[in-house]
N, C-alpha and C positions, 0 to 999 in steps of 0.2 A: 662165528665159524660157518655156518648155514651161507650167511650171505656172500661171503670171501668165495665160498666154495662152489657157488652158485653163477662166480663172475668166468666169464669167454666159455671154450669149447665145452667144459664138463658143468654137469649139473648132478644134486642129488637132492634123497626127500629129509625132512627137519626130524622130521618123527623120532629115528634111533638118536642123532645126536642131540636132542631136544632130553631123551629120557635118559640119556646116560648124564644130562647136565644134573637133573633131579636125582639120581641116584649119587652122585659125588657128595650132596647137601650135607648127609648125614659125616660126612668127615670131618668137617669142619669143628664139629665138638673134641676131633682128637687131636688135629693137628693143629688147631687154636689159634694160630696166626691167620687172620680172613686175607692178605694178600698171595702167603704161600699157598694157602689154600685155590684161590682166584687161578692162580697162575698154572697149577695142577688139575686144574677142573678143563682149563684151555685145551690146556695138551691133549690129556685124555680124548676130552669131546673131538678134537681135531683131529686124532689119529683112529677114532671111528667112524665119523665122516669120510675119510679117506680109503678107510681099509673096506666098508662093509654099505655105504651110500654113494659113494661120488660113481659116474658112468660118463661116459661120454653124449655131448647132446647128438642127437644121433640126427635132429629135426632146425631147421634155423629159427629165433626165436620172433615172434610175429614183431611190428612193429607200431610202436603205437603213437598215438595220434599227438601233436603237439601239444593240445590242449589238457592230454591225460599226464605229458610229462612233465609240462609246468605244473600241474597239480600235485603230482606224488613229489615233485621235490619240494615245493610249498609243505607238505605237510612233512617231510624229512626236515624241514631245517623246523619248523615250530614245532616238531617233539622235538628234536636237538638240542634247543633253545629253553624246551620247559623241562626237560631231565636234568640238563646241569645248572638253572637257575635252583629245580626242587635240592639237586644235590648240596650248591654252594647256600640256599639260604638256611638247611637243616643242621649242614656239618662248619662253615665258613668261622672265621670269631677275624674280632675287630681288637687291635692292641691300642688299648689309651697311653698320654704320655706315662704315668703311673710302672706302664709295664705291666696294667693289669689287661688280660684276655677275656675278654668278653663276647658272648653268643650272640650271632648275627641275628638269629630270632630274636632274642632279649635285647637287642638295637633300635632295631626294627617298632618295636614297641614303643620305644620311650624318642623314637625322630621325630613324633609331629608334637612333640613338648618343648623340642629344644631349639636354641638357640639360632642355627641355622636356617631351621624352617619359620619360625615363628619374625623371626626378622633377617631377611634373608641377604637386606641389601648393608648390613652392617656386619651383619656375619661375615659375606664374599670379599669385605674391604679389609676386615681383619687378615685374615687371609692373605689376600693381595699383599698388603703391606709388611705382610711376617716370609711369604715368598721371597722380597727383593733381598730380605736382608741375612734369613737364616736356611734357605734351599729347602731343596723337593721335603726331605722325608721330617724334618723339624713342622713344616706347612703339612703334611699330613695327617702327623700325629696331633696340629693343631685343630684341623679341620674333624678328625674324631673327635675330639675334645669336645666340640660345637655341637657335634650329633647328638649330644649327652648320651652316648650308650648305654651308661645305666642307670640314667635317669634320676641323678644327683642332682645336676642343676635345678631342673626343673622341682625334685624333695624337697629342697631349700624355699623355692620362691613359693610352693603350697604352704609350707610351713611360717611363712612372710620371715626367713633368717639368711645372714648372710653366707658365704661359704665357711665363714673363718668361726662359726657357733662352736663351742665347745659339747661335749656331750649332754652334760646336763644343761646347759641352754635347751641342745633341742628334745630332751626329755618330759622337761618344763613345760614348752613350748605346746607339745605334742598335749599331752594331759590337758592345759588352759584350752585349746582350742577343741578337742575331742568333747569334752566338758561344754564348750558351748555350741556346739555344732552335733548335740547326739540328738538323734530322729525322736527321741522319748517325748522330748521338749517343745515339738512342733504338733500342732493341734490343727492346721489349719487347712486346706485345699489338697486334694490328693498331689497335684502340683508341688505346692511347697514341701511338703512330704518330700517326695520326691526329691527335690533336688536337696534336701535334708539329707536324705540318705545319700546321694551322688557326693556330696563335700566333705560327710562322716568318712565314707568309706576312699575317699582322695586322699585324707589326712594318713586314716590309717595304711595307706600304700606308701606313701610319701617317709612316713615314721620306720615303716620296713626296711624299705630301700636304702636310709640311713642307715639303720641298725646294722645290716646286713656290709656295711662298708665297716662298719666299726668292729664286728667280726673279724671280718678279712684284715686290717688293719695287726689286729692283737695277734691271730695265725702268724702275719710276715715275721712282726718284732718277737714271737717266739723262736722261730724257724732262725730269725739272726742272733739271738741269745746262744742257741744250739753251737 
């Protein structure tokens, strides 16, 4: 509002419509919707700006130097750029074929595991070749698939099983390997220790991440029982 209000002949100070934005805050608990609320917070703000800050610039405004205006727009476009990256990577979600919605933070996490990154020129050929034959958004939901967003693919190959494991396969699985890979068992180098704990504790992320599909699995098939 400030800045709009700030552009050709009139100018005003931030100050009032700055504190009336802070005073709106506490509505939001009542009116509960945060877009209606957003949108009401605008108005107000703008029609105090208008009515009780805006004047006319009465002085022409100085002119500044090329080198300061390439700079304030340098820094306008990289806050620009790191507000809606901070927005899109907090709030963003990624759809697998599945249909399930997955957090771009929790994406994000499990990309330098999967398939795409880790082999990138076998991944892009998949792709390519599923492009020619099945169009944009089939190749899409392919190329999520590779991301392993959440970090299935990758569960499976810590756990050395295929995708098609049955539950108690990777139950099994999980226990035999937890069993041989627990830090209790290693006596030897702070080193080895270490990466004792680094594999115990892969397993058990790897056994989660599973679980946690097997969960959401048993949700769906109730939800279509219903």
């Amino acid at each position: 509002v400030w800045t709009v209000g700030n552009i050709g002949r009139e100018r005003g100070s931030i100050w009032l419509p700055l504190l009336t934005a802070y005073g709106m805050y506490p509505l939001l608990e009542y009116i509960g919707d945060q877009d209606t609320w957003l949108h009401i917070t605008v108005v107000v703000t703008g029609l105090v700006f208008d009515t009780f800050s805006k004047q006319w610039r009465l002085t022409p405004k100085k002119k500044r130097s090329a080198t300061r205006q390439i700079a304030l727009y340098t820094f306008s476009v990289l806050l620009f750029v790191a507000l809606t990256s901070s927005y899109f990577y907090y709030n963003a979600t990624l759809t697998n074929s599945d249909g399930e919605e997955i957090k771009f933070t929790e994406a994000v996490q499990h990309f330098f595991t999967s398939p795409i990154w880790l082999d990138v020129q076998s991944a892009l050929w998949q792709v390519w070749e599923q492009s020619k034959q099945q169009g944009f958004w089939e190749t899409w939901r392919h190329l999520v698939d590779l991301s392993d967003p959440t970090g299935q693919i990758n569960a499976y190959k810590v756990l050395g099983l295929s995708a098609t494991a049955s539950e108690s396969e990777i139950t099994s699985k999980w226990r035999s390997l937890s069993k041989e890979h627990h830090p209790d068992k290693v006596h030897g180098t702070e080193e080895e220790r270490k990466a004792a704990q680094d594999r115990f504790m892969e397993i058990q992320q790897a056994y989660e991440i599973l679980s946690k599909k097997k969960s959401k699995r048993q949700r769906r098939n109730e939800r279509g029982r219903r």
